[in-house]
N, C-alpha and C positions, 0 to 999 in steps of 0.2 A: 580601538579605532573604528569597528566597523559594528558596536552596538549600539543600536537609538530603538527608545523604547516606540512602540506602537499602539499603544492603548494602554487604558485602565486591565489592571488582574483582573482573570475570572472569578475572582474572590472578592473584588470590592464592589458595595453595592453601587456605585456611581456606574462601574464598570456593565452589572448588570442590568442596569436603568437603560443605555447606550444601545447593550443588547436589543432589551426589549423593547426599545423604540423602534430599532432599524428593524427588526421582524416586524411588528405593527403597519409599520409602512408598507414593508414587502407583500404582507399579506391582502394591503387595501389596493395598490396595484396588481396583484393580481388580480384580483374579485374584479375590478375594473374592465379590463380586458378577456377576462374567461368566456367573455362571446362569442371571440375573436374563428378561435379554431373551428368551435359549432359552425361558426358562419360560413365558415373557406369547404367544411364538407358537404351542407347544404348547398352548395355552389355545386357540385358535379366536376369529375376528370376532368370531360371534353372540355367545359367552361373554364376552369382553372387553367387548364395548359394552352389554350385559347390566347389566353390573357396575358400568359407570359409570353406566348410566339409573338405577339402583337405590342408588346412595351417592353423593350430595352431597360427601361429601369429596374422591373424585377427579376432582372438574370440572379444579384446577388441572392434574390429572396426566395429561386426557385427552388431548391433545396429544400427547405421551408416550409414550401407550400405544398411538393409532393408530397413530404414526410409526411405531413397533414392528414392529405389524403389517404396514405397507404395506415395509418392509425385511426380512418374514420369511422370502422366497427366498434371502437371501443372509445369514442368519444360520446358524449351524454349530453342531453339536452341545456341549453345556456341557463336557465336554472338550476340545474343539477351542476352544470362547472362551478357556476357563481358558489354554489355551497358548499362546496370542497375545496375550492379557494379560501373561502372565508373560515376552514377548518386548517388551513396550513399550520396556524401557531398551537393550536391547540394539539395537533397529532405529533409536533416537533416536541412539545413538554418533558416525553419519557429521556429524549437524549438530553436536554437541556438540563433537566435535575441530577441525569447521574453526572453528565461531566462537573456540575458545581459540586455535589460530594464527595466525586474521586478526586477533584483538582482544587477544589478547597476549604473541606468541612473533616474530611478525615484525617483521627488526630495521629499520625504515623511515628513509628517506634524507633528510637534509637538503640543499638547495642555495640557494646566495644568488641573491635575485632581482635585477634592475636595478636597486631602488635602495637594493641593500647589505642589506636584508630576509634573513635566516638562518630559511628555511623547513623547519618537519620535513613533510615529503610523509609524512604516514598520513594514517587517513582522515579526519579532521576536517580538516587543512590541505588536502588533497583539493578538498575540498568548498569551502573559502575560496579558495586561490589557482588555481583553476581558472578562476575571475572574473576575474584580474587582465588592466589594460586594454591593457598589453605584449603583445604575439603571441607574443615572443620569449620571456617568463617562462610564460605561457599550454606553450608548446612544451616546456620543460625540465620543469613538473609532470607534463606527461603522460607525458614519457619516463620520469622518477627512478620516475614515482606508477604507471604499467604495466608498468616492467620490472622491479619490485620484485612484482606477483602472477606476471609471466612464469615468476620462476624456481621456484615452486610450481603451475608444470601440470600438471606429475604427482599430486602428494598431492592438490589442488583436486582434481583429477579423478577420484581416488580414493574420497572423499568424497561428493563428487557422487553418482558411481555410486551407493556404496552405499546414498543416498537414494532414487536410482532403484528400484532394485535390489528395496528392500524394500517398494516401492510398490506395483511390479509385481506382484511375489510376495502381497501382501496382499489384491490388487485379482483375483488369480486363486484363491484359496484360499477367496473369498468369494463366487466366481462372476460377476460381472462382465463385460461383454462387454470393456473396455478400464478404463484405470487414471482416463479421465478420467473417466468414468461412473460411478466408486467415487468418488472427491473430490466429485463435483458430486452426487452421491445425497443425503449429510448434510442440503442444504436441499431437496431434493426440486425441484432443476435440472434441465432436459434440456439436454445435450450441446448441443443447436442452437444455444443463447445463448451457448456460446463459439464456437462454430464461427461465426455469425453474425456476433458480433461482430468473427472476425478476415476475414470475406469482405466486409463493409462497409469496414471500416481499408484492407484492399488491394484495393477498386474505388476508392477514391478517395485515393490515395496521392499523386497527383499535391499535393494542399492540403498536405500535408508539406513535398514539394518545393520547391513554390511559397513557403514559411518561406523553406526554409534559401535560396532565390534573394534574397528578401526580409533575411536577415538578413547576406548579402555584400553587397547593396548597401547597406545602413547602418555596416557595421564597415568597408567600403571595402578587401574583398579578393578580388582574383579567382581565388585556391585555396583554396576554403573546404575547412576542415578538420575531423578531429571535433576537435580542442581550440577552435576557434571557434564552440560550441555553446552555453558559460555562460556570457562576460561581457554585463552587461546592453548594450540595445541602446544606450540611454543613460544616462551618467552621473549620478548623486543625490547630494548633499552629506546627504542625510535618514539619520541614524542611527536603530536603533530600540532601544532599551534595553528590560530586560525589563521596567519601569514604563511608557516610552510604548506597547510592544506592549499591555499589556495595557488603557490606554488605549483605544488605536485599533481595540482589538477590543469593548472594552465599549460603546463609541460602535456598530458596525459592526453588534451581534446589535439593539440598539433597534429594530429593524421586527420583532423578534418576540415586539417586546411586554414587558410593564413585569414580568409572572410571571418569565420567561425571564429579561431583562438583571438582574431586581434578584438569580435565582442566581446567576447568573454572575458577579457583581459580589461577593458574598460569598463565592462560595469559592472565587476568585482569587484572596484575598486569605489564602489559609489556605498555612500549609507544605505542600504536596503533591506541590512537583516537584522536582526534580532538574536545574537548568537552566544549567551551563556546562560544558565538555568536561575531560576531565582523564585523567591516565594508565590506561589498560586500561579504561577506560569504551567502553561499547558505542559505535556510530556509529549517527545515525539518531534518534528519536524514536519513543515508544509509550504508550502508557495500559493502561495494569492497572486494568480492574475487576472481578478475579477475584470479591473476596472481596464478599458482597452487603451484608453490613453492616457492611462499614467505606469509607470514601470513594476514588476513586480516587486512585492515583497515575499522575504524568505525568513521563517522561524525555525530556528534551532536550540539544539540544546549540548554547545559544541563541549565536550569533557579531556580535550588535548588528547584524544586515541585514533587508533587508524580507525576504530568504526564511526567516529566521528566524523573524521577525513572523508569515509564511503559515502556517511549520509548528505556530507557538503555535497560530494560529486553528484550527488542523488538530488539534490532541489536545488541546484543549477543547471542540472539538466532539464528538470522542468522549468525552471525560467528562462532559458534559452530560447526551448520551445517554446514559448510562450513571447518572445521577440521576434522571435525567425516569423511564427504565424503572424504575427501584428504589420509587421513589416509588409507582408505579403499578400496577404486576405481582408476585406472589409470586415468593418462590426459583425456583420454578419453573417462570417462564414470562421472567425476569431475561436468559437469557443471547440476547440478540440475534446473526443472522448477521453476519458480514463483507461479505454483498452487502448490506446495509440500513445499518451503523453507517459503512460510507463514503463513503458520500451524504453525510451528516449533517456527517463531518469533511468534507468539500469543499465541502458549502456554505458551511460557515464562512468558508472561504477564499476565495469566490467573493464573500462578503456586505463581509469585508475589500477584497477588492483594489475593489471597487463604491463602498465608502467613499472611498476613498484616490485614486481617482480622481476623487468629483465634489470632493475638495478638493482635489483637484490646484491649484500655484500659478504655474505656469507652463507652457507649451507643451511643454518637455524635461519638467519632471516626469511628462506626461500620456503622452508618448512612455514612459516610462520602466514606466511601471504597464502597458501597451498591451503593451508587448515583454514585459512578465514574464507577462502575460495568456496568451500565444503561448504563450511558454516553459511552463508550466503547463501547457496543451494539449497543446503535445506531450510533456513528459515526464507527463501522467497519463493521457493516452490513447494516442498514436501508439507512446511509450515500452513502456508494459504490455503492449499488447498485441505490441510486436515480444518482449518478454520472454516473454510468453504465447504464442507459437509456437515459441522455443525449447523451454521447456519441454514441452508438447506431443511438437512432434520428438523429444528424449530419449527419453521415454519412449516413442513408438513405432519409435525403433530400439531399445530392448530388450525391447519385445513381438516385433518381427521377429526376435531373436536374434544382432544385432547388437555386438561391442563396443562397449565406450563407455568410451575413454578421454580423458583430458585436452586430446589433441594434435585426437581427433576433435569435440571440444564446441570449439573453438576454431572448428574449420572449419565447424559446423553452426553457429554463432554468427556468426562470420565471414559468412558468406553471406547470413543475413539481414541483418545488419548493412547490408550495400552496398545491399540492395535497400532498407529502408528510406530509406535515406540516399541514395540516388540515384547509387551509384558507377558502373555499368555509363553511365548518362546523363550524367555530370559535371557533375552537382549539387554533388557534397562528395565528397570523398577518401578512402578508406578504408582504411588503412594494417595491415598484421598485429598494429602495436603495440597499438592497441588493440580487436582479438579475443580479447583473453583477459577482457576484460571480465565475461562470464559469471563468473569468478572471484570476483568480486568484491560481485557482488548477493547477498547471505544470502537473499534472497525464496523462492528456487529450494531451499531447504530446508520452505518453508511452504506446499508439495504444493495447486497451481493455486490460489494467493491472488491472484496479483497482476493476472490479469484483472478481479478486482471492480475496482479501482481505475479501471478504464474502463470499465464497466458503470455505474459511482459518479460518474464526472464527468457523465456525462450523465443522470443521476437527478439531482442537483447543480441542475444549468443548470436541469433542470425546475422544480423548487422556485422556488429566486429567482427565476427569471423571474417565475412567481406570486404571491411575496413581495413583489416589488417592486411587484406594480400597488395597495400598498395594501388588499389586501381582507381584509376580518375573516374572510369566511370561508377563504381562502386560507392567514392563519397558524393560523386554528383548526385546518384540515384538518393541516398540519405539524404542528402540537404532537401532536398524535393520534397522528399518525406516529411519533414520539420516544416517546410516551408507550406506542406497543405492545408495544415491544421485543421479547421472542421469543415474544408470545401467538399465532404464526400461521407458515405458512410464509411465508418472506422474499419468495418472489411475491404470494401472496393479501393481504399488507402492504403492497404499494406499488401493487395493483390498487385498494385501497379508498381510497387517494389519488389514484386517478387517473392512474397511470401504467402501463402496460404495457412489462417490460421485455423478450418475447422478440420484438420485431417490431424492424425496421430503422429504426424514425423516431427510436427515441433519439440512435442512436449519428449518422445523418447530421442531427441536428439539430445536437449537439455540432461536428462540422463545420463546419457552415454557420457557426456560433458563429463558429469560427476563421479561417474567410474573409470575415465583417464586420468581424471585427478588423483585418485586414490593407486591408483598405478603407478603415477609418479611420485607419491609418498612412498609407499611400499617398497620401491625400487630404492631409496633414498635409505631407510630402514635396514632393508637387506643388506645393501652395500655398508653399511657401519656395524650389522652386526657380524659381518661376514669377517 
């Protein structure tokens, strides 16, 4: 009912004819306009803010136009824009090639599982049979499903690089004192909130640990492994179809109110996603609200499971947001950051799994939401941010001048890897097969994204916490929130809510989060074995 395709596969050449069209053009409008901003910083503060006290018409564009100015140290003469523009398609190549090889050139493994199941190991089977409750099938995914990006360490790394590479080079050409400071400039970040973020994660790394200790003693193995990281803690008989998800999720937004649930109730119900896996289709889920006057679209890759279900809640909550701001804000105040619009998708998820637990129908089901609670945690916080230190590290071994090939990201990955996971302690086992993992995340092309997503969980936990106590002013203050989309910087947005994201009580509160969970596991444990 609710699948219409949206394009050609990233596999068919017509598909990538389309592509590269629309990048061509992107790239000739930019070069076009790359004057633009040289021009607005040659203009001077006084004359600029001059100009807006004196015309009414660029209220929308003042935003804009200061941003402009407060970036005008590291803006480059209109020649120098023009030719950096005109280098857009060409510095975008490295991601462009891996995604056509990861998504449609490698030839991926099929093996039968235990009970006679003829599994194709890419990435959507990935993502499914990583769960299964066999250790022994769990064991053969990982190997078919790792040794199959193994034997693309090279080209991967290649790739990589040349993302690196053009970062670097971008982030120095524009003055910069590091590449992270050129990424995190756009919303007008300081450095510290990543750094912060990842000195909080590893003071308290131990609560990780403490999981995966927590989830050997529920699956009942004493070599925990990394393939013993997905299957749920406990078993669910509960399917979620793309009609009960959407269900469970229009029940789960109701505490934000009858405005809120009765959108979202109507344009759920409209064609707009793209919702079962299919050959050369991407991996993963997304929302496009490019275009400001037409609705968005939403990609998935729905597999009838509650993680499924999470990831619905999860990009409709960015297309909501993404209504709410249209609704509210001009074209030009429309395009909200990434540190603000994933908050919004993780509270979604956060408002679901809150659902689904108080109708939990038994004691294994409440186990069962509990452990995917966990799991959530640490793959949107502990996860990101070990991703978010790789990253980082890349790129400052190629500020120090460092190679950086395929076989070395393995071992820079590698490395964190164990420490997150507790291998030096024997916690969990960390095996070389899966250190190529980096291989494998596309994120590490979307130049320092993927720590919003844990800056985002704990924005997240903020909100519902306040959602839930019932207060009118509490959803009012959220909807506000939705409703400012990009009229501000992404901090001065979430200050006027009430939340301060560059101090350390977000992220150990998120914590704490995930140590009362484990509490209430444990409690649960004890009472049955008592």
């Amino acid at each position: 009912m609710h699948q219409v395709l949206i394009g050609p596969t990233i596999g068919a050449p017509e598909g990538q004819e389309m592509v590269g069209r629309v990048q061509a053009l992107s790239q000739s409008a930019s070069a076009a306009q790359s004057f633009f901003i040289p021009e607005i910083v040659s203009l001077g503060e006084a004359k600029v803010m001059a100009f807006i006290a004196a015309e009414p018409g660029l209220e929308k564009h003042s935003l804009y136009l200061r941003d402009a100015l407060r970036q005008g140290e590291h803006v480059l003469s209109p020649e120098s824009e023009q030719v950096l523009s005109l280098m857009a398609t060409a510095l975008s190549a490295s991601q462009s090639a891996r995604d056509i090889l990861a998504n449609a050139e490698i030839d991926w493994p099929s093996i039968t599982l235990s009970d006679g199941t003829e599994a194709l190991i890419n990435n959507a089977g990935y993502g499914l049979y990583r769960q299964a409750a066999k250790r022994a099938d769990r064991i053969a995914v990982f190997d078919a499903f790792w040794g199959t990006w193994k034997q693309f360490e090279s080209t991967l790394g290649a790739t990589l690089n040349g993302e690196v590479q053009a970062n670097v080079a971008t982030a120095t050409a524009r003055g910069y004192e590091n590449t992270l400071a050129y990424f995190l400039s756009g919303d007008n970040l300081p450095t510290q909130v990543y750094r912060t973020l990842v000195e909080v994660t590893n003071d308290r790394i131990d609560v990780l640990h403490r999981y995966f200790e927590l989830r050997a003693r529920m699956l009942d193995v004493d070599d925990l492994g990394y393939h013993d990281i997905y299957p749920p803690l406990v078993e669910t008989d509960v399917s979620f179809s793309i009609e009960a998800t959407r269900e469970a999720v229009m029940e789960s937004v109701k505490v934000l109110g009858s405005d809120y649930s009765g959108t979202f109730a109507a344009a759920s119900k409209e064609r707009w996603m793209h919702v079962y896996p299919q050959p050369g289709k991407r991996s993963g889920a997304y929302m496009s609200g490019a275009a400001y006057d037409v609705h968005p679209l939403v990609l998935l890759n729905h597999q009838d499971d509650y993680n499924s279900a999470s990831t619905y809640a999860h990009e409709w909550g960015h297309a909501m947001h993404q209504l709410l701001t249209n609704e509210n804000q001009p074209y030009e105040l429309a395009d909200f950051s990434i540190f603000t619009t994933e908050i919004v998708a993780i509270a979604n998820e956060l408002l679901l799994q809150e659902y689904m637990l108080a109708g939990a129908r038994s004691e294994d089901e409440r186990l069962y939401y509990l452990g995917y609670a966990l799991e959530q945690m640490r793959g949107t916080f502990y996860r990101q941010v070990m991703f978010s230190e790789f990253e980082l590290a890349i790129h400052e071994a190629v500020e120090r001048g460092e190679a950086l090939t395929g076989s070395r990201m393995t071992q820079i990955y590698g490395e964190i890897l164990k420490r997150y996971h507790g291998h030096d302690a024997g916690v969990m086992e960390i095996t070389d097969r899966e250190m190529i993992e980096w291989a494998y995340i596309p994120h590490f092309y979307y130049n320092f994204y993927v720590y919003q997503y844990a800056t985002s969980i704990a924005g997240a936990a903020y909100f519902v916490d306040r959602l839930n106590s019932g207060s009118k002013a509490a959803r009012e203050t959220y909807i506000k929130f939705l409703e400012a989309g990009g009229s501000d910087y992404p901090l001065e947005i979430l200050r006027a809510a009430g939340l301060d994201m560059t101090s350390r009580a977000p992220y150990d509160a998120v914590i704490d989060r995930m140590d009362a969970v484990m509490d209430q596991i444990e409690m649960i444990l004890e009472n049955r074995e008592g």
